[in-house]
N, C-alpha and C positions, 0 to 999 in steps of 0.2 A: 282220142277221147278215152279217158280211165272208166272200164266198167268194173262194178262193186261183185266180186265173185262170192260173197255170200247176201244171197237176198232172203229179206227176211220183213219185209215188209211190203204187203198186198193195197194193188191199184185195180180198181174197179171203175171200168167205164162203160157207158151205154151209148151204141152205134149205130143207123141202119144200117140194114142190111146192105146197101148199096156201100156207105164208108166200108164196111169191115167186107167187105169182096174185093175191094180197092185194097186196102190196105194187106190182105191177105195176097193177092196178087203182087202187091211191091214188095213184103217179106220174102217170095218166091222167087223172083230174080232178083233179091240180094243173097238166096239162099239163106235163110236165118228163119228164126221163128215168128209167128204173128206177133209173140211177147217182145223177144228180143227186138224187133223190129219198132213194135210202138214204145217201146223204154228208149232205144237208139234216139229216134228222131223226134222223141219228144224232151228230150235231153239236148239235144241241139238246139231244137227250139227257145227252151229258155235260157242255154247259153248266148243264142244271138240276140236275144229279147236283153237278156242283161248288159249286154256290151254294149249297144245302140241304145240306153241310157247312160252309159258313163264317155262316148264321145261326141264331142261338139262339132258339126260339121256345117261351115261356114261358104256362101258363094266368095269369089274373089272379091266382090266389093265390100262384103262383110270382113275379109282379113284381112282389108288394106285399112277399113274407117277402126276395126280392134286395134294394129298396130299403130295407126296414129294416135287413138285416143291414149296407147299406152304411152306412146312418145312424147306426147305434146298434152299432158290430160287436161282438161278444162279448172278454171276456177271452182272448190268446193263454192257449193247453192250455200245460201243461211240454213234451209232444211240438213244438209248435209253435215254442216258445221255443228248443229242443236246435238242431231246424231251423235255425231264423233264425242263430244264433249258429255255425254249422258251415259255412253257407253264408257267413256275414260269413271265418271264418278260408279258405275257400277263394278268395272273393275277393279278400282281402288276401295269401296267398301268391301268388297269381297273378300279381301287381304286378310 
């Protein structure tokens, strides 16, 4: 994880007591600062928060019915068809 060696922009949060003893005790054996410490693992946080939005994670039977509907897709519905053909005329004015 890239930390920013010039900070220069202040985060203020309000804890009880009971979090920030917590959290000062886990600073402490990682060795680091309370700051250091809540920038680290709150930087983590939204890194995993971000990632667990961008992948799709499917049981086995959900990526065997994905991979057949890709292999084998079903007839487009008349809604589908309306779609496609509505999308084509606004792509085409758009020109």
């Amino acid at each position: 994880m890239r930390q920013n060696s010039t900070r220069s922009t202040r985060l203020e949060a309000r804890v009880s007591p009971d979090a920030l003893a917590v959290l000062k005790r886990a600073a402490e054996i990682q060795g680091r600062s309370l700051s250091d410490f809540v920038v680290a693992a709150a930087q983590e946080a939204a890194q995993k928060t971000i990632a667990e939005t961008q992948i799709i994670r499917l049981s086995v039977d959900d990526q065997r019915a994905l991979a057949q509907a890709l292999l084998n897709p079903p007839e487009p519905t008349a809604a589908l068809r309306r779609a496609r053909d509505a999308h084509h005329r606004l792509v085409l004015e758009s020109r």
